[in-house]
N, C-alpha and C positions, 0 to 999 in steps of 0.2 A: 521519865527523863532522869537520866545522871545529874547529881551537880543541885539538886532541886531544893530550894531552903524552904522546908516543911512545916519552919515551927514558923514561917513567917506570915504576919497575917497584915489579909490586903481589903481594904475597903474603898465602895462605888455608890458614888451619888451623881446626880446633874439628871438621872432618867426619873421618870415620871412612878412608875413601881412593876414590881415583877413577882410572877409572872403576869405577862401582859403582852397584848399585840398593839399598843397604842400607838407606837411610833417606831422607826428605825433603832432608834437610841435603846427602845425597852429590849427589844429581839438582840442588838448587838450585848448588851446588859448581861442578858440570860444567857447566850450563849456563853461569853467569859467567864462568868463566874461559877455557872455548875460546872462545865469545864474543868477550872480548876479546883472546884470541891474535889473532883470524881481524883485529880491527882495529887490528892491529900492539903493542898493547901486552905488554909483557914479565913474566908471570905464573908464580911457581912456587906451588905446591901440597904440603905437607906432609902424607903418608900419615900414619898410624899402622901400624902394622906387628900383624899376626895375623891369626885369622878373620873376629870379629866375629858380624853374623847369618847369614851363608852358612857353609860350612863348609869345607876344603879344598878342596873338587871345583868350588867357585868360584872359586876363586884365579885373580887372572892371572900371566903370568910379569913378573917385576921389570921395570921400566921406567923410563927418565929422561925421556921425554917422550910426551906424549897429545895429537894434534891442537895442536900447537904450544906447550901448557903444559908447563911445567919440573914434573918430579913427582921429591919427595926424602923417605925413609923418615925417620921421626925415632925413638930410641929408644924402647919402651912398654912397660912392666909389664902385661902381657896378664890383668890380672885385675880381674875387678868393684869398679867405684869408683877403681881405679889408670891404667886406660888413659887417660881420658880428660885426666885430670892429668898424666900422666906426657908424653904425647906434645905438650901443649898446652904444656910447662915449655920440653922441649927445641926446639921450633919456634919458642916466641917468644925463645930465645935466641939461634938461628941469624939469626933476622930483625932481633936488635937489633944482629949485628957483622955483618949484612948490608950491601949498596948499597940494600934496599929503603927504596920512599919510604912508601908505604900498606899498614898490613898491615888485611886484612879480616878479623876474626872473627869465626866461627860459634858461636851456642851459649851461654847464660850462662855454665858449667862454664869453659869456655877463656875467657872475657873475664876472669878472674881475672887473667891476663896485660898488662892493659891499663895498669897503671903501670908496669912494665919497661919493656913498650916506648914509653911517653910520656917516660921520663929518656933513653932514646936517640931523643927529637925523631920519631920517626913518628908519621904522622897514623893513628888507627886507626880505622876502622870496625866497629861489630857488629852483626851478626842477634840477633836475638829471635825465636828459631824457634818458641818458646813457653814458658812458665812451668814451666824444666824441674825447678823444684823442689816443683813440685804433684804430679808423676809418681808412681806410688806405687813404683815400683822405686828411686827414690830421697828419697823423703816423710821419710825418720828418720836421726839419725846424722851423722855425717860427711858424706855425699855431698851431702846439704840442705842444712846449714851452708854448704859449699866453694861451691855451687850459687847460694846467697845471697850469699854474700860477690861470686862472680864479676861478679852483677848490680850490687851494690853498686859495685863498681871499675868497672864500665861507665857508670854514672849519673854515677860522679864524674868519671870521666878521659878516656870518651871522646871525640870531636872528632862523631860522629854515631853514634846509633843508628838502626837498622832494625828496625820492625815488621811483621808479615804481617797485622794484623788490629785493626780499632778497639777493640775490648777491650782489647787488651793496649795499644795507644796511651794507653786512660784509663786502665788500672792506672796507667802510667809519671808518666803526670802529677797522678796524685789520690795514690798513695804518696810519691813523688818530685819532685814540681812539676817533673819533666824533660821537656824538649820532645822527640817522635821523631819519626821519618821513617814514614808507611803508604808500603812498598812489595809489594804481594802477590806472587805468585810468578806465573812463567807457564807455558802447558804449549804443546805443538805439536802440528801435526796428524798425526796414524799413520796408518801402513797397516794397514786392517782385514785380518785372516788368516782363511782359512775352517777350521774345525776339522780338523788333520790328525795334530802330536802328541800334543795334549790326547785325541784320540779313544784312539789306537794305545797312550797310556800308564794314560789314566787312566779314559775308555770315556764322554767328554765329546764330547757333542754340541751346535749349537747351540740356543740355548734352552732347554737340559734341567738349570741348575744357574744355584742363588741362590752368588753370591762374594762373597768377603771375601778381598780382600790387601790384606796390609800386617805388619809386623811384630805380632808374638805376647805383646802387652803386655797387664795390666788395663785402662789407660785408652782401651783400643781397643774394648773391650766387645765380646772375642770371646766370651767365655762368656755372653753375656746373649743372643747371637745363638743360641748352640747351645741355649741352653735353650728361647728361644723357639720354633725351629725344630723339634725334635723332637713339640711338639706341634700341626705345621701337619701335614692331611693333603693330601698332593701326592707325586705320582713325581719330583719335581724333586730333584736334590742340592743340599748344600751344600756347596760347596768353600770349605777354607780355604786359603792360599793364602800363605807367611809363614815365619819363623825367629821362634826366640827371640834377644830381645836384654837378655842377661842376665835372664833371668826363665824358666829351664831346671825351676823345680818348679811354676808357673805353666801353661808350655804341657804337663809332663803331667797335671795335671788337666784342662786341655781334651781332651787323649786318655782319659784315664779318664771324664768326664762325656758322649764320644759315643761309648764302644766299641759301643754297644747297638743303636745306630743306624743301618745299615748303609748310608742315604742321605747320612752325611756323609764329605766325601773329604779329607782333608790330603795336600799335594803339597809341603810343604817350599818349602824359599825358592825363587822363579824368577824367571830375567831373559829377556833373548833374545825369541825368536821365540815360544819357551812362552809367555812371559809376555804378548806379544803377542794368542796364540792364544785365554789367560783372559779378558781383556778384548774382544776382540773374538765369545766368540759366548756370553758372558752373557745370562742372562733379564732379570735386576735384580743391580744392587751394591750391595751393602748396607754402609755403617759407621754402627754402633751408639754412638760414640765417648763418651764422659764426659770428655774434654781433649784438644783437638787445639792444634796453633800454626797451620799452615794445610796442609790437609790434599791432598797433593799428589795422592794415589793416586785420589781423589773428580773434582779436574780430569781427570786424564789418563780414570778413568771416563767420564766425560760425555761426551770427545774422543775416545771409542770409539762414542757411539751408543747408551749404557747410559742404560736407567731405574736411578736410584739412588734408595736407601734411607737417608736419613741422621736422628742424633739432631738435638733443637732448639738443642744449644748452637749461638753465636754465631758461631765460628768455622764449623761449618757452612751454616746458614741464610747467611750474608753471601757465601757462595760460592755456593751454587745459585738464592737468593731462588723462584720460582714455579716451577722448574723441573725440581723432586724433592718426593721424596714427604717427609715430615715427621713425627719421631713423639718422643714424650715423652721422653729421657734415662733410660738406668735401668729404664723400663717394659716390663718384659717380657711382661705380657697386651697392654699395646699393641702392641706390635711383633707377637708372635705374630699378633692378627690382622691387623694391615696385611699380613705376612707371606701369610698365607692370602685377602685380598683379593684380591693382585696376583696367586697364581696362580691364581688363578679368574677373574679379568678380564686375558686376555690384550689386548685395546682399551685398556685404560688404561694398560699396561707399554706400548705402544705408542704413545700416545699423547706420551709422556717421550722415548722414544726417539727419535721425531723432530725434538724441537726441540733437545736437548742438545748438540751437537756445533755446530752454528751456534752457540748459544748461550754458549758455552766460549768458545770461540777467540775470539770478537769484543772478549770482556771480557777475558782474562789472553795477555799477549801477553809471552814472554823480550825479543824488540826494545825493547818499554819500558821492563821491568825494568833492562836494562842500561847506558840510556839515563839514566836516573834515579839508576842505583849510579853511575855514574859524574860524573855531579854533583856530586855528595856527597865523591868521590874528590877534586874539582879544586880544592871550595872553599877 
């Protein structure tokens, strides 16, 4: 790019740590910031320190840099409702006796931060990943409150906000009369994988299983899928496909509500080439969601070749428009039968499948995204 301030250096906290598939926030993370290493700009990245939704056996080893980004652990109280304050206090400390010029925050929770570091003169940037105080894992209490307030200090102090989704653009201005930025996220093209660990572990073939990944939330409406799912009659499985993030009595009632069922498969968190392998030899993907901010796991879906299954919230529909199947929020006779439609009509799961992948990529493009973050970075 022309015009490009090189010697200026930009740091990102609010995500959990990179690289990582933990969450939207991590992937969008990643994406930006090698990004902008690869166009010379000077990028560190503030991990939090612990598991999170993977567990050990995903850990990387310690690292100072990823693909040209500067990566530095910040202290964290590894416990629900603490981490994400705690590692959000010390990062936007580091960044205010930093040389940073921009710091980017992810997340309402970490925009809490956003007068600190506007009394030491950075220009701050925040995502609005989505309306994280609607979530029910943090709906009551303390973490609500903090979660409000964070949004709060963003409306009033930031220099720009980022939205993923016109909902949440007219919340910001019908609650707040604050003007934000629609920037949606974007996904790239994969390599499709032919089933080969997915088979050897889990006894997945293509075509033979309805999926669900994504983290093992309520507002993800995995129990609404199990429920409905047990009464489609089909050989197909259903693989879930996910960690818990913070919602550990949560995902065992999802194990207690399908022990009976011996078509449904949990595989624990996957990244990699697994994860690859889920996506690419699904029948249909299905998210059932009750609140998304924009749902990352759904593009990358489509960017596979996947018929998808999604609820009618907004943030759904405004990503797929004609291009997925569509069913009521919450409704679980509907779904069940949509569910039992598509595996009965293999020509319509087919039908999806063909156009979604052109489809995807034309409209959500990372080149733009960063092209547009950085605008915002200059003004």
């Amino acid at each position: 790019m022309s015009d490009k301030p090189a010697k200026k250096n930009i740091a990102m906290f609010g995500h959990k740590r990179i690289p990582s598939r933990e969450g939207g926030v991590e992937i969008v993370v990643e994406e930006l910031a090698t990004r902008l290493a690869q166009q010379s700009y000077s990028v560190t990245c503030y991990n939090r320190r612990g598991h999170h939704v993977s567990d050990a056996s995903f850990d990387t080893k310690k690292i100072k840099e990823y693909k040209g980004v500067k990566i530095k652990s910040v202290l964290t109280i590894d416990k629900k409702g603490l981490a994400a304050v705690t590692s959000s206090f010390f990062a936007a400390l580091r960044c205010a006796f930093s040389r940073v010029k921009v710091v980017h925050i992810h997340a309402e929770g970490p925009a809490a931060m956003t007068l600190l570091l506007k009394i030491f003169r950075k220009r701050v940037v925040v995502t609005v990943h989505g309306l994280d105080w609607q979530r029910e894992k943090w709906s009551k209490g303390f973490a609500s409150k903090y979660i409000r307030f964070g949004e709060k200090m963003a409306v009033k102090f930031a220099d720009e906000i980022i939205v993923l989704s016109n909902r949440v653009k007219d919340y910001f201005k019908d609650t707040y009369n604050r003007d934000t930025v629609y920037i949606p996220n974007g996904v790239n093209a994969p390599e499709i994988l032919d089933a080969q660990r997915i088979k050897e572990q889990f006894k997945l073939f293509k075509d033979s299983y309805i999926l669900f990944l994504g983290r093992l939330v309520p507002e993800k409406g995995v129990h609404l899928l199990i429920d409905a799912f047990k009464d489609v009659k089909t050989e197909k499985k259903l693989v879930i496909a996910g960690g818990a993030s913070d919602t550990d009595d949560y995902v065992a009632k999802l194990y207690e509500s399908a022990k009976d069922d011996e078509r449904i498969v949990f595989t624990g968190f996957q990244q990699g080439e697994m994860l690859q392998e889920l996506f690419s030899n699904a029948y249909v993907y299905a998210l059932p969601s009750l609140l998304e901010g924009m749902p990352l796991s759904l593009l990358e879906a489509m960017s596979y070749k996947n018929c998808c299954l999604v609820s009618d919230i907004a943030e759904c529909t405004e990503v797929v428009e004609d291009k997925a199947v569509v069913v009521k929020a919450g409704d679980v006779s509907e779904l069940t039968k949509t569910l039992q439609t598509l595996c009965d009509d293999e020509e319509k799961v087919k039908s999806y499948k063909q156009s979604a992948r052109e489809f995807i990529l034309s409209k959500y493009n990372w080149d733009n995204v960063v092209d547009k973050t950085l605008a915002l970075y200059k003004k």
